[in-house]
The first five atom37 places (N, CA, C, CB, O) and aatype in JSON, in Angstrom:
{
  "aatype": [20, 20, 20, 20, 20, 20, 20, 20, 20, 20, 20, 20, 20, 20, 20, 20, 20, 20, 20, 20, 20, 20, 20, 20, 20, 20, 20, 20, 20, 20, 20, 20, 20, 20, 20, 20, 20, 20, 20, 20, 20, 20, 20, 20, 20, 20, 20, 20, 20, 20, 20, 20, 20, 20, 20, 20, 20, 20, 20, 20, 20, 20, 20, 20, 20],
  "atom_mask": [
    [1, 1, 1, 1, 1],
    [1, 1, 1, 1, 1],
    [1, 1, 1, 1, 1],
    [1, 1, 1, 1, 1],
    [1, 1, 1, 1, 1],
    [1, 1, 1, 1, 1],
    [1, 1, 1, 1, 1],
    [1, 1, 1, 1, 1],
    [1, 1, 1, 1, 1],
    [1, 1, 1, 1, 1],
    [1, 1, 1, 1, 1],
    [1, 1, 1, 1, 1],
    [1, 1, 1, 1, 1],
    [1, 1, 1, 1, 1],
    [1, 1, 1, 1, 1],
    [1, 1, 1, 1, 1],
    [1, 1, 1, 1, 1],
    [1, 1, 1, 1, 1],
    [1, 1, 1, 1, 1],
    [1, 1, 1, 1, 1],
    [1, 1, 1, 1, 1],
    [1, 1, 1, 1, 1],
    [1, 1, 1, 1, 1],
    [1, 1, 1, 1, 1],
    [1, 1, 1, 1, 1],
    [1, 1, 1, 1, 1],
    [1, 1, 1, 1, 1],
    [1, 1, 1, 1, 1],
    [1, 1, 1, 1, 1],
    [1, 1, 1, 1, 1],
    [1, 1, 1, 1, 1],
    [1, 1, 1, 1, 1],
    [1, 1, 1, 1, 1],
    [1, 1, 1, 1, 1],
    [1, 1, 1, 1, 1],
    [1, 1, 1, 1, 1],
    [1, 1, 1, 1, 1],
    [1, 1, 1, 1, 1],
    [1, 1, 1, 1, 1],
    [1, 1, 1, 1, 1],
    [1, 1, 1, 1, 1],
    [1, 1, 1, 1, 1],
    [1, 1, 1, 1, 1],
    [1, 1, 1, 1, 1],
    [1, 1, 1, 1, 1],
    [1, 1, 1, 1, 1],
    [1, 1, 1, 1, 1],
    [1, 1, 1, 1, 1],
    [1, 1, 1, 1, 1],
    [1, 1, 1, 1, 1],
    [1, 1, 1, 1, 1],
    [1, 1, 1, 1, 1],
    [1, 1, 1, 1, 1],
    [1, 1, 1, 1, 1],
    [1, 1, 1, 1, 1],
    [1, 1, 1, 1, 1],
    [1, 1, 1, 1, 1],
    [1, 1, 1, 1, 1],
    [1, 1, 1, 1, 1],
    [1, 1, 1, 1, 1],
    [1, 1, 1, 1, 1],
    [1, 1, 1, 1, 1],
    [1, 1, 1, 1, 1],
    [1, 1, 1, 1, 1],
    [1, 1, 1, 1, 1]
  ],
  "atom_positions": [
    [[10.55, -13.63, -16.13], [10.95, -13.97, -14.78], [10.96, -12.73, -13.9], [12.33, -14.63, -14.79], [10.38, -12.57, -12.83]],
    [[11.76, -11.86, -14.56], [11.82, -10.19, -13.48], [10.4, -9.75, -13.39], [12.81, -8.59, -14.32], [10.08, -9.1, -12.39]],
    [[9.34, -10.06, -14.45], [8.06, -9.44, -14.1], [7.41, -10.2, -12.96], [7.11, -9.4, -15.32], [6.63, -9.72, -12.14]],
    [[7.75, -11.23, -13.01], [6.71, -11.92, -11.91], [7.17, -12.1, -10.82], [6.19, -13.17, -12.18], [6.51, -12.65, -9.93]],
    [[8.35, -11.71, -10.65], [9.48, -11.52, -8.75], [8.99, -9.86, -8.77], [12.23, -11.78, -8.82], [9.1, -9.51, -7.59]],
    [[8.58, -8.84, -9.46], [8.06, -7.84, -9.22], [6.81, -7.55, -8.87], [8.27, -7.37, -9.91], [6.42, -6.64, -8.13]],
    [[5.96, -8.72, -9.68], [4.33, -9.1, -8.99], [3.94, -9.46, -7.51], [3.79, -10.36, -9.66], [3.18, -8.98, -6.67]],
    [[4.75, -10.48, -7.56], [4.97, -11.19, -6.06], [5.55, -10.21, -4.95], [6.11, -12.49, -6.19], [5.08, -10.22, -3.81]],
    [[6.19, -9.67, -5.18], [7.08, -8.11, -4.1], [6.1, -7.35, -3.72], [8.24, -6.84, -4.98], [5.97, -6.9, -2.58]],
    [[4.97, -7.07, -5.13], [4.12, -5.62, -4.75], [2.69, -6.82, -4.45], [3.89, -3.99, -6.48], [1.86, -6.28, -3.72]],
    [[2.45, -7.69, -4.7], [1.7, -8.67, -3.68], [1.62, -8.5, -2.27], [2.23, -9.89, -3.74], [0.78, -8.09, -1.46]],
    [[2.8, -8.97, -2.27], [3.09, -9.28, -0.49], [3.38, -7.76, 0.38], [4.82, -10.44, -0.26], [3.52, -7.75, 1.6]],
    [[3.49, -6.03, -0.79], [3.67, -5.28, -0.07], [2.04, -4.83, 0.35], [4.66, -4.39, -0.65], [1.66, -4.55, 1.49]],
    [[1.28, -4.85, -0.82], [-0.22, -4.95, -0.85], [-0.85, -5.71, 0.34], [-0.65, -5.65, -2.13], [-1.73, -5.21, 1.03]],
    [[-0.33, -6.98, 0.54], [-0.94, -7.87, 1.87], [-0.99, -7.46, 3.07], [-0.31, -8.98, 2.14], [-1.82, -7.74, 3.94]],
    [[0.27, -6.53, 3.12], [0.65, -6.6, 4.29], [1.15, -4.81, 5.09], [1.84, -7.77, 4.1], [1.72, -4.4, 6.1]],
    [[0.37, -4.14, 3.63], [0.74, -3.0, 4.09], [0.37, -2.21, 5.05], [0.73, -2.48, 3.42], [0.97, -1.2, 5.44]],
    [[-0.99, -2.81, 5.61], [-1.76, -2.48, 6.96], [-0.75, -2.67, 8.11], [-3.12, -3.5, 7.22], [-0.82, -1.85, 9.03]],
    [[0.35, -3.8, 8.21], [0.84, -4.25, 9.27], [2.13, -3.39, 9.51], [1.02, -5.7, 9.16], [2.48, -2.9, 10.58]],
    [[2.88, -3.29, 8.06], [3.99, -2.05, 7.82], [3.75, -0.87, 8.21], [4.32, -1.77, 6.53], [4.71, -0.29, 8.72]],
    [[2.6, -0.19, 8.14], [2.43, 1.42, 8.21], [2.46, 1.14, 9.87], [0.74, 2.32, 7.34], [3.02, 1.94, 10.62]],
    [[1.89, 0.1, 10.3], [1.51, 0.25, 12.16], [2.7, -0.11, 12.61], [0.24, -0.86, 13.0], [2.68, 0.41, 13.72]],
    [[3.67, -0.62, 12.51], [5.1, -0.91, 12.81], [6.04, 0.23, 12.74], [5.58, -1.9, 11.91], [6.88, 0.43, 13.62]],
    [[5.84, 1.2, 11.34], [6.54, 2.09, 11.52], [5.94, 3.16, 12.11], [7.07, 2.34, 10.56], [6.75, 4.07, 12.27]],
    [[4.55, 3.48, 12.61], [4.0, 4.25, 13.47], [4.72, 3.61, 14.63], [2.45, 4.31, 13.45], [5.64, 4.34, 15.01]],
    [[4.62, 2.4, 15.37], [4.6, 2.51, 16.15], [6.33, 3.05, 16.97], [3.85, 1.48, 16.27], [6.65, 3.57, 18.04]],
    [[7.05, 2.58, 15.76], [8.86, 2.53, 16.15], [8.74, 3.98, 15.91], [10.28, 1.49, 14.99], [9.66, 4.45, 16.58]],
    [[7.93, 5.27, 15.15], [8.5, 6.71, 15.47], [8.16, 7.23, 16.38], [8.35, 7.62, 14.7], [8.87, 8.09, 16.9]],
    [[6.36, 6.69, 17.14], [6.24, 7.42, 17.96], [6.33, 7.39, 19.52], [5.43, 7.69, 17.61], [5.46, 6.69, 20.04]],
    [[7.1, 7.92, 20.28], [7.27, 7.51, 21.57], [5.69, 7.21, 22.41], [8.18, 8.73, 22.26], [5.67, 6.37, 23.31]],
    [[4.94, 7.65, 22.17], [3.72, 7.43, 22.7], [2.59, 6.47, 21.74], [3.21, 8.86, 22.97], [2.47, 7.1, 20.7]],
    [[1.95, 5.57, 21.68], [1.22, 4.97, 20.67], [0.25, 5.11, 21.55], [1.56, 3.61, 20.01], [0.04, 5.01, 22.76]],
    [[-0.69, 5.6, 19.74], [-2.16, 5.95, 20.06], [-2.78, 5.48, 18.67], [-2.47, 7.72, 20.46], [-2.69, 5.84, 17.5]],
    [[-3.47, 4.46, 19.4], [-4.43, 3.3, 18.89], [-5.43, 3.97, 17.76], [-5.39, 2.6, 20.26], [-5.58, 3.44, 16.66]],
    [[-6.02, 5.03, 18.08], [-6.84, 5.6, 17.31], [-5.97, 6.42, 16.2], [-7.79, 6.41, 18.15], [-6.13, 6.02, 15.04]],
    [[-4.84, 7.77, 16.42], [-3.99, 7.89, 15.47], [-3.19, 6.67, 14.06], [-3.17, 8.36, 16.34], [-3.07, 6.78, 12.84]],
    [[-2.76, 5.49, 15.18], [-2.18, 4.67, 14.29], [-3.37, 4.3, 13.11], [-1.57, 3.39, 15.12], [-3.38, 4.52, 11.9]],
    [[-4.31, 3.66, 13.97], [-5.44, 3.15, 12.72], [-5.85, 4.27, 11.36], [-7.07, 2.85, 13.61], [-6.07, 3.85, 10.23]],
    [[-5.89, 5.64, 11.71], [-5.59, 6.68, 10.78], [-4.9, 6.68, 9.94], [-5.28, 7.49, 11.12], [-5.18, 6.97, 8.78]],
    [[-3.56, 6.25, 10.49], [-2.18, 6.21, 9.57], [-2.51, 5.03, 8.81], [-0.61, 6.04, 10.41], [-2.16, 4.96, 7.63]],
    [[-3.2, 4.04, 9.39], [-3.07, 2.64, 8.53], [-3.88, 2.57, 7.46], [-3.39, 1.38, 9.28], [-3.61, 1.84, 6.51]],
    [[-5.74, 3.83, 7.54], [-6.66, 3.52, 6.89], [-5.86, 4.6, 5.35], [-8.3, 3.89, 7.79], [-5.47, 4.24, 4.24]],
    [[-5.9, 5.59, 5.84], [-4.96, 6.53, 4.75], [-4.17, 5.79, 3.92], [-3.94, 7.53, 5.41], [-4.44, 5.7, 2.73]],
    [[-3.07, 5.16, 4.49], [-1.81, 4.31, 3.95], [-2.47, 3.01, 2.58], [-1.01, 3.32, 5.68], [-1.94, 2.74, 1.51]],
    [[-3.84, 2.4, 3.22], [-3.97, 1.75, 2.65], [-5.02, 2.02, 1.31], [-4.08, 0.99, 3.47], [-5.06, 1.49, 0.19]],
    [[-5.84, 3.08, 1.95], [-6.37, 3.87, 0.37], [-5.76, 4.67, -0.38], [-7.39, 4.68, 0.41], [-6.03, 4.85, -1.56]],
    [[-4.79, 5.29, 0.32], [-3.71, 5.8, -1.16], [-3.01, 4.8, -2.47], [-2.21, 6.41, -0.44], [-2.76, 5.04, -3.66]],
    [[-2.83, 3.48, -1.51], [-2.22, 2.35, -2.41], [-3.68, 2.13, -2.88], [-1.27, 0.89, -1.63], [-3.43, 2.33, -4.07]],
    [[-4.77, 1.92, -2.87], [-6.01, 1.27, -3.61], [-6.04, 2.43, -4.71], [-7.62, 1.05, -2.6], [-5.78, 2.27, -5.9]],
    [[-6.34, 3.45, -4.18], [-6.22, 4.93, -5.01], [-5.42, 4.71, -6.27], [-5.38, 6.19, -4.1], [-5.82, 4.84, -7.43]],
    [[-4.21, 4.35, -5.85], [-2.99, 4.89, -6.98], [-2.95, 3.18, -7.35], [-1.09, 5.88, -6.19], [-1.88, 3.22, -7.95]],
    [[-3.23, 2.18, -7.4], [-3.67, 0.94, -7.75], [-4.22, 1.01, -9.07], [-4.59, 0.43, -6.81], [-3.68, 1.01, -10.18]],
    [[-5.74, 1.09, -8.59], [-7.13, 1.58, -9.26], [-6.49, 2.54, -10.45], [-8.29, 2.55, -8.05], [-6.53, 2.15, -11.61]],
    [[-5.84, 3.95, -10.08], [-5.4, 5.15, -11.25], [-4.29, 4.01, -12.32], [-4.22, 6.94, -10.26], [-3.9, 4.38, -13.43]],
    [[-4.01, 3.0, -11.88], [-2.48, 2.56, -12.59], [-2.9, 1.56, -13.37], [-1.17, 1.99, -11.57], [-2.31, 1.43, -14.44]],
    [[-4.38, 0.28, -12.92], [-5.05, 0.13, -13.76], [-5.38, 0.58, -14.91], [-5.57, 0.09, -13.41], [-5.07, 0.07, -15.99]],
    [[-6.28, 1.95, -14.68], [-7.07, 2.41, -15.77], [-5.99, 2.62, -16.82], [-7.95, 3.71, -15.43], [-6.05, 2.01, -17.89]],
    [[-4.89, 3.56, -16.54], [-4.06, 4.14, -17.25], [-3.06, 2.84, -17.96], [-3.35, 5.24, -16.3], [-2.44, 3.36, -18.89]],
    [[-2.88, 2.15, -17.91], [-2.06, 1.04, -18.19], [-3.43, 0.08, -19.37], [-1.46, 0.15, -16.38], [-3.04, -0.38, -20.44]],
    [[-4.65, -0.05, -19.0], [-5.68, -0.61, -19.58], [-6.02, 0.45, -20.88], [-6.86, -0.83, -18.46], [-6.42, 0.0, -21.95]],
    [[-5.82, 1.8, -20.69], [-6.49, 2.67, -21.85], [-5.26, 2.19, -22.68], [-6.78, 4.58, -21.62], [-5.32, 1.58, -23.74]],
    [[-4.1, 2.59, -21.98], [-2.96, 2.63, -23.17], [-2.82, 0.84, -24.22], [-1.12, 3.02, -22.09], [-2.72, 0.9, -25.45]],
    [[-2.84, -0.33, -23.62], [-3.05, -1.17, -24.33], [-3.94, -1.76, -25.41], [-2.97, -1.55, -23.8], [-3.84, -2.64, -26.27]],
    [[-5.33, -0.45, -24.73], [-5.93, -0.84, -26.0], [-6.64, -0.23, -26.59], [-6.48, -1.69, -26.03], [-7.84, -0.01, -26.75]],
    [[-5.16, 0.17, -27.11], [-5.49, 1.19, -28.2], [-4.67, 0.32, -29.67], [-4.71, 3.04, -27.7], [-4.72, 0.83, -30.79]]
  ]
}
């Protein structure tokens, strides 16, 4: 049960993390800039694919072994 309310959490943070990073860009910075934010959002969202992808592999070697 706790594994799959933890699936569903990092689901919906995965879905929607494009919309989170531009929300909290936009509430720190007194000035919003359209081209900065999208920066913040493209970064934000390949670090999570990045460290995704690394958590895969590493989780896949170790099982099967």
């Amino acid at each position: 049960m706790t594994v799959s309310l933890l699936g569903a959490v990092g689901s919906m943070y995965i879905n929607n993390v494009g919309l989170i990073t531009l929300a909290l860009y936009a509430n720190a910075s007194p000035t919003y800039d359209e081209i900065e934010a999208s920066t913040w959002r493209t970064t934000q969202v390949s670090i999570l694919s990045i460290c995704n992808w690394a958590g895969r592999i590493l989780i896949g070697s170790v099982f099967s072994r």
